[in-house]
KOLPA-483887 format. One record per residue (C-alpha): x, y, z. Coordinates in steps of 0.25 Angstrom, whole numbers. Last residue first. Example, Ala and Ser with C-alpha at 12.3 -4.5 7.8 and 13.67 -1.06 7.14 Angstrom:
BEGIN
55, -4, 29
49, -18, 31
END
This chain:
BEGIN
295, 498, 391
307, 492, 382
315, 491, 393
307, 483, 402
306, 473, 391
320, 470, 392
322, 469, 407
309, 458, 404
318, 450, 394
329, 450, 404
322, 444, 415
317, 434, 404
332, 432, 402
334, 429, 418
322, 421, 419
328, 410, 409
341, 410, 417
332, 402, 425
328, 393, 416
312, 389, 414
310, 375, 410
307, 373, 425
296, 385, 424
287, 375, 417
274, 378, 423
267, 381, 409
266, 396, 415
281, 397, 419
286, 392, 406
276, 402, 396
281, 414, 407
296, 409, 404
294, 408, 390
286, 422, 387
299, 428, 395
308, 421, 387
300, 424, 374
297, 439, 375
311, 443, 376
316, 434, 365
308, 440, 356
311, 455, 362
326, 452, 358
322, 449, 343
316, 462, 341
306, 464, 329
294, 465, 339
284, 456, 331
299, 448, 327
306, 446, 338
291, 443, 344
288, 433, 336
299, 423, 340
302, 425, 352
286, 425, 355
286, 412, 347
297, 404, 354
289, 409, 369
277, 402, 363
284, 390, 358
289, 385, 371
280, 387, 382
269, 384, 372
276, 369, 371
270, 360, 358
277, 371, 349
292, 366, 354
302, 376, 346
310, 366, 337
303, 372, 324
304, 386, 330
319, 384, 326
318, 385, 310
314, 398, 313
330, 402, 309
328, 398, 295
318, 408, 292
326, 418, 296
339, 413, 288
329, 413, 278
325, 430, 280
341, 433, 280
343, 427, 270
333, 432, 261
337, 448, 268
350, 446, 262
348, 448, 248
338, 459, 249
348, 466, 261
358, 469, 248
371, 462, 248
382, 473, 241
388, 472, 255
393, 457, 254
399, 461, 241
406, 473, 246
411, 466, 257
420, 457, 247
432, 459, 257
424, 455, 268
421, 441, 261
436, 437, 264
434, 436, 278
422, 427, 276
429, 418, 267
440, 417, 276
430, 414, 288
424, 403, 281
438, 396, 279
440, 398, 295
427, 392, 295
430, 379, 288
444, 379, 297
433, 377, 309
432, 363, 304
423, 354, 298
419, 359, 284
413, 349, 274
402, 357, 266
392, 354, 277
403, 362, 287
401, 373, 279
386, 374, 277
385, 371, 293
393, 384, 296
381, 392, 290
375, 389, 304
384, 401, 308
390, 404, 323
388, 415, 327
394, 430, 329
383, 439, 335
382, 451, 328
392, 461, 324
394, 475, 330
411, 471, 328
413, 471, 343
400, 462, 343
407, 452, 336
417, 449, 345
405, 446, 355
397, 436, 345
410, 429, 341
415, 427, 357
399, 420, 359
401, 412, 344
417, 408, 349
413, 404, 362
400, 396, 357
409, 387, 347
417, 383, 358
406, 378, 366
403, 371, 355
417, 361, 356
410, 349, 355
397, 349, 347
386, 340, 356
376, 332, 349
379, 321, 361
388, 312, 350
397, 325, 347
393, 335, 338
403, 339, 326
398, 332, 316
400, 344, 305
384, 345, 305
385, 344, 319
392, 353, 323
385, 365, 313
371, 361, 320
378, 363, 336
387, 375, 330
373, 380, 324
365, 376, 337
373, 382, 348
377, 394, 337
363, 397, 336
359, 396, 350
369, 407, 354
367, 416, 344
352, 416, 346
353, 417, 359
362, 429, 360
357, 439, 352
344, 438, 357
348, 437, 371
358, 451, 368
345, 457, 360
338, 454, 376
349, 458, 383
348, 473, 375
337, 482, 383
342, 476, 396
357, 485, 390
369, 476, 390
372, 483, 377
374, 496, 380
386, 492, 389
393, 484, 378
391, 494, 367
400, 489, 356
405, 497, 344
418, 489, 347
422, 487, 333
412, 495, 322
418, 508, 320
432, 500, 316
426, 491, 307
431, 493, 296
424, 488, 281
432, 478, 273
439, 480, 262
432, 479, 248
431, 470, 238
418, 470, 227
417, 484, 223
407, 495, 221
397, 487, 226
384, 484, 219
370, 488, 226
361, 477, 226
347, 481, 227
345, 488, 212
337, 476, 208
347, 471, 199
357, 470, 209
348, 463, 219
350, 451, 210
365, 450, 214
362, 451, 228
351, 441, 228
359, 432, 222
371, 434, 232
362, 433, 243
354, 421, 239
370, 413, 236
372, 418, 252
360, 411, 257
361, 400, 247
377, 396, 252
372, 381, 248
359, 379, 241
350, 372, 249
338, 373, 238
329, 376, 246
336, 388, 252
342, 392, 240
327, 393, 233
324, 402, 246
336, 411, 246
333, 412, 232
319, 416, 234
324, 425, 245
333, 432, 235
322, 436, 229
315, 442, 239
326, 450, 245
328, 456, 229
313, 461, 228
313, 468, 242
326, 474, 238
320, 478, 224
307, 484, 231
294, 477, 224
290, 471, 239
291, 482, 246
290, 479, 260
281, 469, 268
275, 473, 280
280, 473, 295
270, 479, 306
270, 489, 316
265, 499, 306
270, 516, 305
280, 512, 294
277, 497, 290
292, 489, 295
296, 482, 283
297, 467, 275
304, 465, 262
312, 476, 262
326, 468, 263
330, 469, 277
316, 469, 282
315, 454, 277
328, 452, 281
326, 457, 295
314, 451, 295
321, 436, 294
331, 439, 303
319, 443, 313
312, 430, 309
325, 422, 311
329, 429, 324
314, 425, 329
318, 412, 325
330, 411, 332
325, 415, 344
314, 406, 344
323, 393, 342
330, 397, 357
316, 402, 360
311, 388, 359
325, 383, 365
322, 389, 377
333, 397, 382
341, 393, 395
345, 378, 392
354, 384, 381
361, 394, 391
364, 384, 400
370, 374, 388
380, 386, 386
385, 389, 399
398, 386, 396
404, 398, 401
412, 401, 389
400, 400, 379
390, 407, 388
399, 419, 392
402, 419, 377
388, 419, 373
385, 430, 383
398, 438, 377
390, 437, 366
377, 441, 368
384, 454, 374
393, 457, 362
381, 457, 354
372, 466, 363
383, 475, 362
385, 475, 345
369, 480, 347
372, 490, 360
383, 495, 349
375, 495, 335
365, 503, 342
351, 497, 345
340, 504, 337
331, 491, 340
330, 490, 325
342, 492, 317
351, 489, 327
343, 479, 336
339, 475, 324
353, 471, 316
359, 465, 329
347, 456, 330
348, 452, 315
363, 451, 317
359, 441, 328
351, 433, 320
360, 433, 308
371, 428, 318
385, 435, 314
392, 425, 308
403, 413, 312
408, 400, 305
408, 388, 312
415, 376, 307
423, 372, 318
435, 371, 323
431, 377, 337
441, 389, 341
448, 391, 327
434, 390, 317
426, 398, 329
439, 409, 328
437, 409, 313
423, 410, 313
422, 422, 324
434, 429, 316
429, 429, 302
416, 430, 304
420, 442, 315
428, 448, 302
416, 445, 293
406, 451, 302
416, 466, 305
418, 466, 290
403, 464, 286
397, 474, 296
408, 485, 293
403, 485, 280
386, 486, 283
388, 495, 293
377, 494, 304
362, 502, 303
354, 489, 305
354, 485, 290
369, 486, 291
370, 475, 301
358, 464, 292
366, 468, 281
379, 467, 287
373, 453, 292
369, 448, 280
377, 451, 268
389, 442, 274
381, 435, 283
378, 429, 268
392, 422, 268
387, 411, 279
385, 399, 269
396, 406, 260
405, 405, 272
401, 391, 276
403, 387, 263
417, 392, 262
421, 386, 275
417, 371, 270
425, 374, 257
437, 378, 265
437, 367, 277
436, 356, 264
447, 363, 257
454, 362, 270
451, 346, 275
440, 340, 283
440, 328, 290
438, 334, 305
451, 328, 309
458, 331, 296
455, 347, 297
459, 347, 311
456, 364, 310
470, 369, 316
481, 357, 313
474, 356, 300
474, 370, 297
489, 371, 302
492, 357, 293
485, 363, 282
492, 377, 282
END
């Protein structure tokens, strides 16, 4: 078994060894085990099967990871995108999308990322968007992961018969726990605990017991749910509706971008990158995230990406793809501890889910405020995701506000022409909400 593993992985060329690869994949998975309460919370919140949920994201964990561990040798571990599962949850919960236009959409995005992946057109695509509304779709992600969270827990709710968002109950027990647990996400935090967002979920778990929150299971193992009804509820057709390119844009870009900078972040933690800043072999990498998203919307899931939470493993030592094989076992094994992960209230995950917000405006920073051109259309993506809670009508309002802003400055030559095209799009989506 070590001379195969060797032979497979080269263990000695990367200086590495077994026990090292296994203890590096544990801490990635504990890093990453709060998609675990997560992202079938985020689902099942939207009116999807908590169960089935879990079992169809762990099996495509297991199999995304293990096919980028085999394909690329490197440390990647793969998850839905919480910024994606936060569109996926609204176009559900909110927009009234059905679950198979939604699981559509996905398929869509990602066989657009493969398309781009496979054809090497990569670098063209980069060049295309603007990097400040690169940064400003990930922020407006991040507040609208952040609301979510906020909303998930009580905290923050819609005022009947008032456009406007007001606190909730603030003495509600649920309302009580999320708060809680986001002071010991917070002490965590500052104090770089390792595995903090998962050590804050457990806590706050075990203290919402005693506030009546936490319902106790009936057992602790159980097999895991089928997902018969859930494979191939796909609607490929519906899905290339006008009315739904600009959630596929939204969907896409994000993911995208994401895994260009997390593999590109991740590399060069393990000293990947070459002398030029260049990580040999990325294209691989983006073949496997674009084929992940689309398997994954068989299963109704959300795009498959790959997971900063990777650089938590290869800081603890690993170095090869046999780091997320490991990570992958442990994931596979959760699923038989369902029960646990189900018990999870939405007050434990909401504090997460409100600091992984926060930490995805850290991109604004590098959006250039000495440029109107620039930081205009970044703060119109931005605001308006959130004044008209849909991310898609914040990337609407930015590309063409970008274009006219470029056009009046007398800068049309930073203008692509692939550029017209989406804004072409933007304006068929306005038309069908007249």
């Amino acid at each position: 078994m070590k001379q195969q593993l060797e032979k497979r992985f080269h263990l000695s060329e990367y200086g590495t060894t077994i026990r090292g690869e296994l203890l590096a994949g544990v801490t990635t998975f504990v890093t990453m085990a709060y998609v675990l309460a997560t992202v079938p919370n985020m689902l099942g919140n939207a009116g999807l099967d908590r169960h089935v949920m879990l079992t169809a994201m762990v099996l495509l964990i297991v199999l995304t990871s293990c096919a980028m561990a085999f394909y690329t040798n490197r440390p990647f571990a793969l998850a839905p995108g919480l910024g994606s599962v936060g569109i996926v949850a609204s176009m559900i919960g909110s927009e009234g999308i059905s679950a198979d236009i939604a699981a559509g959409v996905i398929f869509w995005s990602g066989v657009l990322f493969m398309a781009i992946s496979f054809l090497g057109l990569r670098e063209a695509v980069v060049r295309v968007i603007p990097v400040s509304l690169k940064h400003a779709v990930s922020a407006g992600i991040g507040l609208f992961i952040a609301l979510l969270g906020a909303k998930s827990c009580g905290l923050i709710v819609a005022v009947e018969g008032k456009n406007n968002l007001a606190f909730g109950d603030l003495t509600s027990p649920t309302v009580i726990v999320a708060l809680i647990g986001f002071i010991i996400m917070l002490v965590m935090k500052v104090k770089n605990v390792p595995g903090g967002m998962i050590i804050t979920i457990i806590l706050t778990t075990v203290i919402g017991i005693f506030f009546g929150v936490t319902k106790l299971p009936e057992s602790i193992f159980s097999m895991p749910a089928g997902m018969g009804g859930q494979f191939l509820k796909v609607d490929f057709a519906g899905a290339l509706d006008f009315a739904y390119i600009p959630f596929l844009i939204a969907l896409f870009v994000p993911d995208f971008f994401s895994t260009f900078g997390t593999v590109l972040g991740v590399g060069a933690k393990a000293g990947y990158l070459d002398e030029d800043g260049n990580l040999p072999g990325i294209d691989k990498c983006f073949k496997v995230d674009a084929v992940a998203t689309s398997l994954g919307a068989l299963f109704g899931m959300p795009s498959m990406t790959t997971y900063l939470e990777s650089s938590a493993g290869v800081e603890a030592g690993g170095k090869t793809g046999l780091t997320t094989v490991f990570t992958s076992i442990c994931f596979a094994l959760s699923v038989f501890l369902s029960p646990l992960a189900l018990i999870i209230p939405s007050a434990a995950t909401a504090p997460v889910l409100v600091l992984i917000g926060i930490n995805m405006l850290s991109g604004m920073k590098n959006i250039r405020y000495d440029e109107m051109t620039e930081y205009i259309p970044a703060f119109l993506c931005v605001a308006f995701t959130i004044f008209a809670n849909n991310i898609a009508n914040g990337i609407c309002v930015a590309l063409p506000a970008y274009m006219i802003l470029k056009w009046a400055a007398g800068k049309r030559k930073e203008i692509s022409p692939v550029m017209y095209v989406l804004v072409g799009i933007c304006l068929l989506y306005f038309g069908t909400l007249v």
